[in-house]
ZABA-843949 format. One record per atom (N, C-alpha, C, CB): residue number from 0; chain; atom name; x, y, z. Coordinates in Angstrom, 1 decimal. Glycine has a CB too. Layout:
! ZABA-843949
<rec i="NUM" ch="A" at="CA" u="X" v="Y" w="Z"/>
...
END
This chain:
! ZABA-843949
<rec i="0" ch="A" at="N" u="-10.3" v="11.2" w="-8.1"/>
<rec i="0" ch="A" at="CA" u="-10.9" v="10.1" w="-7.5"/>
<rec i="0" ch="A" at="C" u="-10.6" v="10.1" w="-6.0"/>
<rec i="0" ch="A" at="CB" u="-10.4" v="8.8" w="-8.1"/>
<rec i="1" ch="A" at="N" u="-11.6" v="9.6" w="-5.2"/>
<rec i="1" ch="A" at="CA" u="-11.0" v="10.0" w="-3.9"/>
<rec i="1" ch="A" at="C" u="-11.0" v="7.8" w="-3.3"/>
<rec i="1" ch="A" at="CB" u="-12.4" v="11.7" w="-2.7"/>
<rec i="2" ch="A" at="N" u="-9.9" v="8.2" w="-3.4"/>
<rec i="2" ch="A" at="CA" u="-9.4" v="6.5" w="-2.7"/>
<rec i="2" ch="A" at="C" u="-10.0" v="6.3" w="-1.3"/>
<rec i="2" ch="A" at="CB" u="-7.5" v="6.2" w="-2.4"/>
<rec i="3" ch="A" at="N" u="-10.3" v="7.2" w="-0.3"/>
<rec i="3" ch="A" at="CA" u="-11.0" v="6.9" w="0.7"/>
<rec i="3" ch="A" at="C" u="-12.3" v="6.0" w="0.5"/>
<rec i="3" ch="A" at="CB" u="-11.3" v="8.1" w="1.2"/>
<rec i="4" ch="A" at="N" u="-12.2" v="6.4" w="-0.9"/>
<rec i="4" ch="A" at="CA" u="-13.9" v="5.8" w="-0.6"/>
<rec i="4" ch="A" at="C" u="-13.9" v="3.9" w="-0.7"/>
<rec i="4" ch="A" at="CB" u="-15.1" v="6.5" w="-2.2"/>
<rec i="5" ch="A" at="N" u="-12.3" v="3.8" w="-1.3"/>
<rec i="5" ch="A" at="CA" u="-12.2" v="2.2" w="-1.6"/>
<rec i="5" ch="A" at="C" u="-10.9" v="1.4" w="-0.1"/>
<rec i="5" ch="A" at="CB" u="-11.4" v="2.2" w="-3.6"/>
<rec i="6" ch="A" at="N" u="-10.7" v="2.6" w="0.6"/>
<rec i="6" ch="A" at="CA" u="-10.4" v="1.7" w="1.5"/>
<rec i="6" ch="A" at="C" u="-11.3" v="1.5" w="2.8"/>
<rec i="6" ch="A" at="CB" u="-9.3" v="2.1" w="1.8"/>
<rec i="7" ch="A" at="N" u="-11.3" v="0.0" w="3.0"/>
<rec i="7" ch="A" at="CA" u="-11.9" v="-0.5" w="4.0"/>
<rec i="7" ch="A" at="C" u="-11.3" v="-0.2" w="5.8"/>
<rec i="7" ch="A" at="CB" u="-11.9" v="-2.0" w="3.5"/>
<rec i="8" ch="A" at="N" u="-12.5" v="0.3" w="6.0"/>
<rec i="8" ch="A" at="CA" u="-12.2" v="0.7" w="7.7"/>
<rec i="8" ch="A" at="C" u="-12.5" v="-0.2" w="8.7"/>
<rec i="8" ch="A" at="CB" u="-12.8" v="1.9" w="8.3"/>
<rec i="9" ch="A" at="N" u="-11.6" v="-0.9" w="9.6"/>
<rec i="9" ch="A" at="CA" u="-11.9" v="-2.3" w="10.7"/>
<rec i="9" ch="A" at="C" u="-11.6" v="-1.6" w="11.9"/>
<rec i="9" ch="A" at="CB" u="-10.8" v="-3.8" w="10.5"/>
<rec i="10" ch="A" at="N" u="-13.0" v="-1.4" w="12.8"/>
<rec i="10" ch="A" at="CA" u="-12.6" v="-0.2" w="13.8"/>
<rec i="10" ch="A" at="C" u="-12.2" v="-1.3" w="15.3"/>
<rec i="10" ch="A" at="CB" u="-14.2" v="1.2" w="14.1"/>
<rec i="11" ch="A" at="N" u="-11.3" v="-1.0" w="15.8"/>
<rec i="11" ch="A" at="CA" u="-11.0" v="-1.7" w="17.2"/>
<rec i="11" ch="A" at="C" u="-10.3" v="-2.8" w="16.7"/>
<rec i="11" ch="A" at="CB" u="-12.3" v="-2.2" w="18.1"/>
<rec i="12" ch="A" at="N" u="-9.3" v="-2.5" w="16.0"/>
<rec i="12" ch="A" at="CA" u="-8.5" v="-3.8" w="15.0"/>
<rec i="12" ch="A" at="C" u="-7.2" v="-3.0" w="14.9"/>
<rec i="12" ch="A" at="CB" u="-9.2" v="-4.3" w="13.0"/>
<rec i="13" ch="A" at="N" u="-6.1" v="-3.8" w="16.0"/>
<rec i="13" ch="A" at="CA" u="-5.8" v="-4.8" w="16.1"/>
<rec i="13" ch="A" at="C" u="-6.6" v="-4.9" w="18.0"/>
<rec i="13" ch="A" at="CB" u="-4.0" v="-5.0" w="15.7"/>
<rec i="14" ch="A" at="N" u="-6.6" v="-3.5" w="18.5"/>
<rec i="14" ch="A" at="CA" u="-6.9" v="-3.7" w="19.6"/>
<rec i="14" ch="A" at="C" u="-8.2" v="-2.2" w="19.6"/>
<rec i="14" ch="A" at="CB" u="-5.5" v="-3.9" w="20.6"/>
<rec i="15" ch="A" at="N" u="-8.7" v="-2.2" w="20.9"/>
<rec i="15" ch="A" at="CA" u="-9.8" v="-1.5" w="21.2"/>
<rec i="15" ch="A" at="C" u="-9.2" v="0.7" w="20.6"/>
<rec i="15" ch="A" at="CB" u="-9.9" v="-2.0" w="23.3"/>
<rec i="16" ch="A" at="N" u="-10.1" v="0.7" w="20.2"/>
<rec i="16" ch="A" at="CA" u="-9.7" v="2.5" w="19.7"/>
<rec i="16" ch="A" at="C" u="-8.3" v="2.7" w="18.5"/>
<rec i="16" ch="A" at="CB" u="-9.1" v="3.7" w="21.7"/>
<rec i="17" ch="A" at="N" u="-8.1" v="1.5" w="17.8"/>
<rec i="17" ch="A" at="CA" u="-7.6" v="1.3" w="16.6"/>
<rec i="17" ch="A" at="C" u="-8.6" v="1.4" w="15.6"/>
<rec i="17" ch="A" at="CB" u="-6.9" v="0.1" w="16.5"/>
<rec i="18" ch="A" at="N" u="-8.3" v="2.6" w="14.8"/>
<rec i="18" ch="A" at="CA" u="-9.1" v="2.2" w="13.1"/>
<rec i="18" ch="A" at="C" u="-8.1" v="1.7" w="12.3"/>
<rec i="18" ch="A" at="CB" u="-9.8" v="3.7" w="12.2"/>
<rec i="19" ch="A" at="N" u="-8.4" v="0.4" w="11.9"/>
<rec i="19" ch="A" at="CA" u="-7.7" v="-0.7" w="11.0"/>
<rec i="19" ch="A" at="C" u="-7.7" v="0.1" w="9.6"/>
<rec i="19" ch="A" at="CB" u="-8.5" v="-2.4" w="11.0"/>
<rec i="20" ch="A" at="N" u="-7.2" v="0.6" w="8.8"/>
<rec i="20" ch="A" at="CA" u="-7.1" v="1.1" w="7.3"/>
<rec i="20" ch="A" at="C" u="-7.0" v="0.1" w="6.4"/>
<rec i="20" ch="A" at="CB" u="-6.0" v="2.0" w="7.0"/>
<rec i="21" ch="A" at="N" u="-7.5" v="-0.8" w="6.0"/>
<rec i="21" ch="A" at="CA" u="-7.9" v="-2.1" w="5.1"/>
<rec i="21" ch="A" at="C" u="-7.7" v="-1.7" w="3.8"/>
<rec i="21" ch="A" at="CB" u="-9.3" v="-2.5" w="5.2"/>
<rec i="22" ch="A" at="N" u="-6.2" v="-1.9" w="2.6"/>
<rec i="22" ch="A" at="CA" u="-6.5" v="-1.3" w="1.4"/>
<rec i="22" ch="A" at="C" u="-6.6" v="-2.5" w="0.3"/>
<rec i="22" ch="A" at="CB" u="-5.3" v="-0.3" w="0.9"/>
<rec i="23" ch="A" at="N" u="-7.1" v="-4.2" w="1.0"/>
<rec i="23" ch="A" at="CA" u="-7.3" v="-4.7" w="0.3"/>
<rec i="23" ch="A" at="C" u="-8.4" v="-4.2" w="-1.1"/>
<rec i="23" ch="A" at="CB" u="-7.3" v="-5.7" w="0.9"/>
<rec i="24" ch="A" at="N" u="-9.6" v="-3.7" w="-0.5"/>
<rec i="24" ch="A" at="CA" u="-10.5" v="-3.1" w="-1.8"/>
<rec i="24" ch="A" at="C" u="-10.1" v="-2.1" w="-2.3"/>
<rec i="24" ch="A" at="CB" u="-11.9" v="-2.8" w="-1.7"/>
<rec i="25" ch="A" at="N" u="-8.8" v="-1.3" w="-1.8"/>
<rec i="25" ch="A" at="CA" u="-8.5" v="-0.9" w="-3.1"/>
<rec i="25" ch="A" at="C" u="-7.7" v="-1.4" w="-3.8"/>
<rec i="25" ch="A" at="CB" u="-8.2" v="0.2" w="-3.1"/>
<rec i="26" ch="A" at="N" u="-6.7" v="-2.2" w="-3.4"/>
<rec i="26" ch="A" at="CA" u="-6.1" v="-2.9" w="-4.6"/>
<rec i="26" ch="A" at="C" u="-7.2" v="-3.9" w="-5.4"/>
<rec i="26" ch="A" at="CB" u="-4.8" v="-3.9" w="-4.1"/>
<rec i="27" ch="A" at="N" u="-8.3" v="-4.6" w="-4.9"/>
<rec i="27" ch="A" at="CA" u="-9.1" v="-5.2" w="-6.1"/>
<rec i="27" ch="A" at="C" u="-9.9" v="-4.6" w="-7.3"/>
<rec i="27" ch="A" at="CB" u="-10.0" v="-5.7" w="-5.6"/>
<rec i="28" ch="A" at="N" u="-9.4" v="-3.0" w="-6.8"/>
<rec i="28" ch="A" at="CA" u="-10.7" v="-2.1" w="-7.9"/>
<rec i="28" ch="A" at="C" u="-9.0" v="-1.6" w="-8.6"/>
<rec i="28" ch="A" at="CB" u="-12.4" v="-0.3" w="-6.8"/>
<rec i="29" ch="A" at="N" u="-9.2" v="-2.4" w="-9.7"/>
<rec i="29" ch="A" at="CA" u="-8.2" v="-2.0" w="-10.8"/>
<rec i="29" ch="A" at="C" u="-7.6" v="-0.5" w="-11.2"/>
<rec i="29" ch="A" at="CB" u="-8.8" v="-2.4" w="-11.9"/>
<rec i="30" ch="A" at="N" u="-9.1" v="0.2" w="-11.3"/>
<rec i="30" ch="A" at="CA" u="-9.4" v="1.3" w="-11.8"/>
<rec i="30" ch="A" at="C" u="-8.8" v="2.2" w="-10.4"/>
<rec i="30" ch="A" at="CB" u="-11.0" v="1.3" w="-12.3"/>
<rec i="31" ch="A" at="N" u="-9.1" v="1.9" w="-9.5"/>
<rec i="31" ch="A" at="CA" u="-9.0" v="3.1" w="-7.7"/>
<rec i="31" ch="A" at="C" u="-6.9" v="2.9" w="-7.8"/>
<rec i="31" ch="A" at="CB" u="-10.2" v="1.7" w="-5.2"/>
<rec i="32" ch="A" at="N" u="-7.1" v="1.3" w="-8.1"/>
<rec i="32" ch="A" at="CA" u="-5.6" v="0.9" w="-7.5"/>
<rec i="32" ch="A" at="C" u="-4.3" v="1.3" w="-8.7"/>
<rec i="32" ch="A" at="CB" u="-5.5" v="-1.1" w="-7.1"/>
<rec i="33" ch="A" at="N" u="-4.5" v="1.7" w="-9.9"/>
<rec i="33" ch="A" at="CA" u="-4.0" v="2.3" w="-10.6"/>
<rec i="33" ch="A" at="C" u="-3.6" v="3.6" w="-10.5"/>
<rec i="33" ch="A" at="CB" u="-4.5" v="2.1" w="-11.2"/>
<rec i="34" ch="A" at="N" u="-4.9" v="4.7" w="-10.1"/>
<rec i="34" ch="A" at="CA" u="-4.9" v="5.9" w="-9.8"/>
<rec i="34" ch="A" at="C" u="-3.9" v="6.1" w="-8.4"/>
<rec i="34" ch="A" at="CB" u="-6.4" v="6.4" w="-9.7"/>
<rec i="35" ch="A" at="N" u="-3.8" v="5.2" w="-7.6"/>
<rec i="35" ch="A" at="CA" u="-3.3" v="5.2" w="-6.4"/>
<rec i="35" ch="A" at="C" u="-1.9" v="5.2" w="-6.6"/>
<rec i="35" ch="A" at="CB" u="-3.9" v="4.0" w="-5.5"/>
<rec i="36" ch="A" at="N" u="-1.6" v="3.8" w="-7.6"/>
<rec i="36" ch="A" at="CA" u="-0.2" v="4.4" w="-7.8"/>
<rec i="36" ch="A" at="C" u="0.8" v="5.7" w="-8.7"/>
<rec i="36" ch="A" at="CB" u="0.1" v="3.5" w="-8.2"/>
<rec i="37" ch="A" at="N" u="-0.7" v="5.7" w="-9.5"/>
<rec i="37" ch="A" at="CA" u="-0.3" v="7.1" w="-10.0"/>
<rec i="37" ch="A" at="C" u="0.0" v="8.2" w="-9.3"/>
<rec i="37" ch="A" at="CB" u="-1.2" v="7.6" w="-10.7"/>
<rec i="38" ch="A" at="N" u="-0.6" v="8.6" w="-8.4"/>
<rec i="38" ch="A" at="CA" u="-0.6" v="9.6" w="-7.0"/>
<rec i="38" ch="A" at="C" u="0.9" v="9.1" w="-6.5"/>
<rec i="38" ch="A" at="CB" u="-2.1" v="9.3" w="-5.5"/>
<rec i="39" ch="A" at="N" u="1.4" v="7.6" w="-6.5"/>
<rec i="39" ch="A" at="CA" u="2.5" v="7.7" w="-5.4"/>
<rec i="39" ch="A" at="C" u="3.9" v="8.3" w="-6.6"/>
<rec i="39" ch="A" at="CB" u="2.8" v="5.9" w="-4.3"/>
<rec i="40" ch="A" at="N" u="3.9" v="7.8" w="-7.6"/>
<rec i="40" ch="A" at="CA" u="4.4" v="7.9" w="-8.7"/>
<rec i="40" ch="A" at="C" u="4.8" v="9.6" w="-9.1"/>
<rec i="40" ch="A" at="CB" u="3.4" v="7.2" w="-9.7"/>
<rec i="41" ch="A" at="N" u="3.5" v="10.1" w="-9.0"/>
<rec i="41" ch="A" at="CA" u="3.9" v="11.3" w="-9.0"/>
<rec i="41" ch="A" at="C" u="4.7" v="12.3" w="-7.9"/>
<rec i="41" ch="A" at="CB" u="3.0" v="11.8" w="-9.2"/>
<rec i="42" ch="A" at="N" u="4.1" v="11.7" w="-6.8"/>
<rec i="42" ch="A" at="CA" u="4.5" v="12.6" w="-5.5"/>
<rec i="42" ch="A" at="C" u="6.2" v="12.0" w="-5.7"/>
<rec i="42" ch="A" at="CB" u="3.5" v="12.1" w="-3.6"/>
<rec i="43" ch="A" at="N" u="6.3" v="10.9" w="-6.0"/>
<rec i="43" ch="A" at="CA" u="8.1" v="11.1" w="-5.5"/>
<rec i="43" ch="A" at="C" u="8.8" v="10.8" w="-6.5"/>
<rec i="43" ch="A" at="CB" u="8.6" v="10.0" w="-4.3"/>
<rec i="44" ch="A" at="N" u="8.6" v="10.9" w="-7.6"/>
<rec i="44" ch="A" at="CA" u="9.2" v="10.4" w="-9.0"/>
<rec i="44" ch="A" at="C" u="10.5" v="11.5" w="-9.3"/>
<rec i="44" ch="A" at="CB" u="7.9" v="10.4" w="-10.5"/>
<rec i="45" ch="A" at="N" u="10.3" v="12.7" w="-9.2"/>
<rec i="45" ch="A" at="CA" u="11.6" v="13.8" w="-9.1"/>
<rec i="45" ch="A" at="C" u="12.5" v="13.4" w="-7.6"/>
<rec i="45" ch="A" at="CB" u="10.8" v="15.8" w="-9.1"/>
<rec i="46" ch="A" at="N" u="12.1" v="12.9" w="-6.4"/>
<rec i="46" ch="A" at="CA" u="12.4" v="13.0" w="-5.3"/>
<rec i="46" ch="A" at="C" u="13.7" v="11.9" w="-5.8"/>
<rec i="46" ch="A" at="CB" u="11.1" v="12.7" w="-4.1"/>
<rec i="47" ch="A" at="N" u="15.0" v="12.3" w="-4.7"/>
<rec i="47" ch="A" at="CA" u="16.2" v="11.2" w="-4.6"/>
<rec i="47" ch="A" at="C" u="15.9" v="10.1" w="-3.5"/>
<rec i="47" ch="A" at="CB" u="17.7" v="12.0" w="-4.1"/>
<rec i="48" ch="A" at="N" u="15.2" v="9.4" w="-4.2"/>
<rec i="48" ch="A" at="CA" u="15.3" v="8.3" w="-3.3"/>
<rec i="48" ch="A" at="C" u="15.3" v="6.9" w="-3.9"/>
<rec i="48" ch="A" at="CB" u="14.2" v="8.4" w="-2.4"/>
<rec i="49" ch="A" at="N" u="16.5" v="6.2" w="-3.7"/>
<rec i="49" ch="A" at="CA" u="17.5" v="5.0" w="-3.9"/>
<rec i="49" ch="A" at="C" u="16.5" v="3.5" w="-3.5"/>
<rec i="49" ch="A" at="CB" u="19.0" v="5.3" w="-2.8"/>
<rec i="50" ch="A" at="N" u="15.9" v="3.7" w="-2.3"/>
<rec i="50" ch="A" at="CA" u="15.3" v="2.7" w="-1.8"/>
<rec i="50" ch="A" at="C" u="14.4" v="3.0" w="-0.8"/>
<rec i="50" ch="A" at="CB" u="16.0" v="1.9" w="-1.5"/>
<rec i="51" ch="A" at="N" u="13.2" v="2.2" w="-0.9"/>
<rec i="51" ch="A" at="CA" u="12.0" v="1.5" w="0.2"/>
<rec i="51" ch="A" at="C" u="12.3" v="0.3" w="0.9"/>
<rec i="51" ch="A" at="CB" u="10.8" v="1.1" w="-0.4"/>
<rec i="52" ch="A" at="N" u="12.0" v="0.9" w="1.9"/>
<rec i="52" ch="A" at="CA" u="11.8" v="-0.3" w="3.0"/>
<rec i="52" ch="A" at="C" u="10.8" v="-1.1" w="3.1"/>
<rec i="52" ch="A" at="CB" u="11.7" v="0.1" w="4.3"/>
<rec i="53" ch="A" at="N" u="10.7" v="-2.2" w="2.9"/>
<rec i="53" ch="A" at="CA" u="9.3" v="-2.7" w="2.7"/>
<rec i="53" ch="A" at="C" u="9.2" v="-3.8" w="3.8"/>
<rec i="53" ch="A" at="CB" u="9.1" v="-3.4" w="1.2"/>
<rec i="54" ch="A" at="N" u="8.1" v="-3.5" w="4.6"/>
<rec i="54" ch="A" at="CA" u="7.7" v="-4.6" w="6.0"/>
<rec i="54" ch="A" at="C" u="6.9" v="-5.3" w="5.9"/>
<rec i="54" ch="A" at="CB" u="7.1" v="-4.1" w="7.1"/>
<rec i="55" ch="A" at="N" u="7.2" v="-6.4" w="4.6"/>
<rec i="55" ch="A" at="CA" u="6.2" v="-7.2" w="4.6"/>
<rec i="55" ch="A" at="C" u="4.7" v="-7.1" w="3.5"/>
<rec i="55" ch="A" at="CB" u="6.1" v="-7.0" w="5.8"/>
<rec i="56" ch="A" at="N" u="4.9" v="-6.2" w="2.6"/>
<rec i="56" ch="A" at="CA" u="3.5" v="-6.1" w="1.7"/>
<rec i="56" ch="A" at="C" u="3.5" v="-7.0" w="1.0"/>
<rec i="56" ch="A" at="CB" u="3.2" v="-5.1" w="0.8"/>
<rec i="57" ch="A" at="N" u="2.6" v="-6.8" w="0.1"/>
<rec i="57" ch="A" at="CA" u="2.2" v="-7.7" w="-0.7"/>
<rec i="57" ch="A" at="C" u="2.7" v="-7.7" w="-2.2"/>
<rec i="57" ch="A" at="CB" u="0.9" v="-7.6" w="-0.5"/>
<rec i="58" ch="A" at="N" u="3.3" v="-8.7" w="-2.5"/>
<rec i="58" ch="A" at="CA" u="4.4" v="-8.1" w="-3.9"/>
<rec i="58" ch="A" at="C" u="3.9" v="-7.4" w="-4.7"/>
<rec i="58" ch="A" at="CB" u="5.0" v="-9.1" w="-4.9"/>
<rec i="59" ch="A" at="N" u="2.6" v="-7.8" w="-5.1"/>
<rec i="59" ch="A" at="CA" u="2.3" v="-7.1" w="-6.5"/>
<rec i="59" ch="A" at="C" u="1.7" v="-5.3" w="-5.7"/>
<rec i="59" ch="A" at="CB" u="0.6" v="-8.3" w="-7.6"/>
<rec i="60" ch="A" at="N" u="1.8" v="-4.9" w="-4.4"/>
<rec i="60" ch="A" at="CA" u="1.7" v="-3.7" w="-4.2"/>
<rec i="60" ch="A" at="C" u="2.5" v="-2.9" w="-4.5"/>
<rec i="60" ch="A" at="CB" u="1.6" v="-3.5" w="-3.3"/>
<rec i="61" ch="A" at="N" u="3.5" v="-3.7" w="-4.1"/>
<rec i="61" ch="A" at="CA" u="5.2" v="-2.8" w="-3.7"/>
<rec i="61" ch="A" at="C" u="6.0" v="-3.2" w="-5.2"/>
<rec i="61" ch="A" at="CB" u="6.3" v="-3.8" w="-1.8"/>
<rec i="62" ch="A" at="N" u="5.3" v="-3.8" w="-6.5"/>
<rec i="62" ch="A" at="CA" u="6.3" v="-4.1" w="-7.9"/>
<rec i="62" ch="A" at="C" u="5.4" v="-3.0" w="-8.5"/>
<rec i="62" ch="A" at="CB" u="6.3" v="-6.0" w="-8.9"/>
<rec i="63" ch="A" at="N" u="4.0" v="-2.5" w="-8.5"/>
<rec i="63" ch="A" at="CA" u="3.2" v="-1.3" w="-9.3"/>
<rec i="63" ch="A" at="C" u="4.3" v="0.1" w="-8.8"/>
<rec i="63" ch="A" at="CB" u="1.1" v="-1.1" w="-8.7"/>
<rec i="64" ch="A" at="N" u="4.7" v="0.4" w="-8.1"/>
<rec i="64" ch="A" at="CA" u="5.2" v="1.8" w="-7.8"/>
<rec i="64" ch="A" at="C" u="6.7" v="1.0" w="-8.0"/>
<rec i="64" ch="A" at="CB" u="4.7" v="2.6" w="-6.0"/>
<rec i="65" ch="A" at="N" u="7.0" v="0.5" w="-8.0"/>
<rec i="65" ch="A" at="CA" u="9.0" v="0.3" w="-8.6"/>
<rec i="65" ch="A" at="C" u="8.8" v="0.1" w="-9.7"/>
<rec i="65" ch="A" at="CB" u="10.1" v="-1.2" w="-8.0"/>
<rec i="66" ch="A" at="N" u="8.2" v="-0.5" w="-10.5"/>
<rec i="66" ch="A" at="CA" u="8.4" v="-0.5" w="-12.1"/>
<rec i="66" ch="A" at="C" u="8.1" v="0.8" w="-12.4"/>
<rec i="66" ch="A" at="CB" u="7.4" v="-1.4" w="-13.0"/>
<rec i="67" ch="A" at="N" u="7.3" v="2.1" w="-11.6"/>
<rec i="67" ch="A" at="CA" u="6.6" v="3.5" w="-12.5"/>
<rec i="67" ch="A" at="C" u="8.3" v="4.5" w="-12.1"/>
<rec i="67" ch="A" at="CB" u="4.6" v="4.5" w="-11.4"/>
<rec i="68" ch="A" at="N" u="8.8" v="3.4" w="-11.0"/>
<rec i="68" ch="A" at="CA" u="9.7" v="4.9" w="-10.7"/>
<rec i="68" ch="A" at="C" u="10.7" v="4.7" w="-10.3"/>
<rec i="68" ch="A" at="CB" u="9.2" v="5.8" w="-9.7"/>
<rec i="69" ch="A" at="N" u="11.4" v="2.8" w="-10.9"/>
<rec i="69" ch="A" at="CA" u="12.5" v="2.3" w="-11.0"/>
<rec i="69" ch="A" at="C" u="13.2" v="2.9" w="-10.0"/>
<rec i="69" ch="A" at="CB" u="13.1" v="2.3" w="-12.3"/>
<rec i="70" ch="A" at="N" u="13.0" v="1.8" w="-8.6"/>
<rec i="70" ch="A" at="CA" u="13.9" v="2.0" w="-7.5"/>
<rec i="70" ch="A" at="C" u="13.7" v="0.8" w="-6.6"/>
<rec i="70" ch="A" at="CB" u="13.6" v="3.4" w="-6.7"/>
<rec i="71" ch="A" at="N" u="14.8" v="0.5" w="-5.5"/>
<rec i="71" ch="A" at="CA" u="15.0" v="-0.8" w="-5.3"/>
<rec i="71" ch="A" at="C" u="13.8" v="-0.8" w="-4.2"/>
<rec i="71" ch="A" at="CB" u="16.6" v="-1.3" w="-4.8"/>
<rec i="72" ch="A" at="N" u="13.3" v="-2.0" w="-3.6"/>
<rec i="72" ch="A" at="CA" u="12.9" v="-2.1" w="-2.4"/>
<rec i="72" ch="A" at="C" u="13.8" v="-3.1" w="-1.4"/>
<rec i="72" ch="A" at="CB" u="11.4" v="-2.5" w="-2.6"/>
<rec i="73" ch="A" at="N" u="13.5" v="-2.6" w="-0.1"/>
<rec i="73" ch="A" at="CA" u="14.4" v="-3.9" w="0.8"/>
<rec i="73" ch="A" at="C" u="13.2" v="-4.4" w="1.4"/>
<rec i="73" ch="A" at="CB" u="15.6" v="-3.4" w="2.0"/>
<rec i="74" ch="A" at="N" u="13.2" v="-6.0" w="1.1"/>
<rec i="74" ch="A" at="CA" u="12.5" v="-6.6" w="2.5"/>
<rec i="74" ch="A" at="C" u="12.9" v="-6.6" w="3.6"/>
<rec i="74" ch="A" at="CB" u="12.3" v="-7.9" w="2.6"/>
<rec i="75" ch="A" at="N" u="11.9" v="-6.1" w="4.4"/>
<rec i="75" ch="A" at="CA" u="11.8" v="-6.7" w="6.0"/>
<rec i="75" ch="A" at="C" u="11.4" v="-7.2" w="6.8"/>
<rec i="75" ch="A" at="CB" u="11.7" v="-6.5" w="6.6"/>
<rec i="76" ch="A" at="N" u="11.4" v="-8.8" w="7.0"/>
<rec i="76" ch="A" at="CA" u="10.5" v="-9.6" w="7.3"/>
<rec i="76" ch="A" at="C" u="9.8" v="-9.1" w="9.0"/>
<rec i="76" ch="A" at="CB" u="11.2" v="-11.1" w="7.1"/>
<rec i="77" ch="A" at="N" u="8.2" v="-9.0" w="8.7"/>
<rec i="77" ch="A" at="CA" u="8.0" v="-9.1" w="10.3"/>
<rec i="77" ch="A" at="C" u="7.0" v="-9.7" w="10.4"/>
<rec i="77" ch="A" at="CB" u="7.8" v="-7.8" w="11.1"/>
<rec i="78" ch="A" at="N" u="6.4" v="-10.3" w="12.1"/>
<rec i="78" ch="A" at="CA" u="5.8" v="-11.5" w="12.4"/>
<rec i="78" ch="A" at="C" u="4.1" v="-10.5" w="12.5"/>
<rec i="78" ch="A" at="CB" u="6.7" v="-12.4" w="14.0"/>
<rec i="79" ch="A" at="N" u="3.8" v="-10.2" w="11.5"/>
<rec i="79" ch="A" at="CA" u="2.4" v="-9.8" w="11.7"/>
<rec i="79" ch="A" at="C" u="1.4" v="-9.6" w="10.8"/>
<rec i="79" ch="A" at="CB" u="2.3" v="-8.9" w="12.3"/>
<rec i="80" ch="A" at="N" u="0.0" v="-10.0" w="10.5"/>
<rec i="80" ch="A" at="CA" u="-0.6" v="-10.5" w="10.3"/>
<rec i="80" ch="A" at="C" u="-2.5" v="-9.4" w="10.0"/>
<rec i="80" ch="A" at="CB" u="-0.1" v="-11.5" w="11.4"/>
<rec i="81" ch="A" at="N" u="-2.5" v="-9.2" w="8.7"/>
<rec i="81" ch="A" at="CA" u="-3.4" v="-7.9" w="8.7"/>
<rec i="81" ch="A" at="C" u="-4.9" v="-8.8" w="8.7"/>
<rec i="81" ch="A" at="CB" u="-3.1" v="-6.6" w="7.0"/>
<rec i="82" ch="A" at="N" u="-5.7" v="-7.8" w="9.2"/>
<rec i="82" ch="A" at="CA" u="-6.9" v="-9.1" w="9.9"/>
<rec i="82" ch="A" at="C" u="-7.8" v="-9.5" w="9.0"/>
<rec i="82" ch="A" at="CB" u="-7.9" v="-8.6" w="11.2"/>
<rec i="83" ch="A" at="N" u="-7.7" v="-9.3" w="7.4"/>
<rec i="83" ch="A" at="CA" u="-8.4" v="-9.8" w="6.5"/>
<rec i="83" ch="A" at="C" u="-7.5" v="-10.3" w="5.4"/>
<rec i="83" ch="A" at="CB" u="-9.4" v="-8.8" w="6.1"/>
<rec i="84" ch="A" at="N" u="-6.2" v="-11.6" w="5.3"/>
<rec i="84" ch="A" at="CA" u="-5.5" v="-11.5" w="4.8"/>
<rec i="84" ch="A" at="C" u="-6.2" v="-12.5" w="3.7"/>
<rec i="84" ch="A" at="CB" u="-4.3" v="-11.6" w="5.5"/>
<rec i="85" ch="A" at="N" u="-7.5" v="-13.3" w="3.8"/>
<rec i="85" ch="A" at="CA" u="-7.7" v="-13.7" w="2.9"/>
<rec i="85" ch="A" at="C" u="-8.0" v="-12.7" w="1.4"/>
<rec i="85" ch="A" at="CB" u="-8.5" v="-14.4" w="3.4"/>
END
């Protein structure tokens, strides 16, 4: 499956000659956002790693890849704001 095709591109976002990478449609397409965590699941599931840093996602992004590959995340709160948060 190629996930490119389900993430949304917001060009000149936040500022001028930024391409914004928008993965809210892929998390809505069940089917894309599954495979997606499968891919991360695999790439680091043998790898030693204890903990993610997390800047703020969105819970149910960042609980699909810790339940596949039981490891802690840390919040990190920051003051910003992705430009389609509805």
């Amino acid at each position: 499956m190629d996930l490119k095709k389900h993430i949304r591109t917001i060009p000149h976002w936040p500022k001028q000659g930024i391409m914004f990478r928008d993965i809210t449609t892929l998390i809505k397409n069940p089917e894309a956002f599954r495979h997606a965590i499968k891919l991360f699941k695999d790439r680091y599931v043998d790898k030693e790693i204890n903990k993610i840093l997390d800047r703020g996602s969105r819970l149910h992004l960042r609980s699909s890849p810790r339940l596949r590959i039981r490891i802690a995340f840390c919040d990190c709160k920051e003051t910003w704001q992705a430009p389609c948060s509805h």
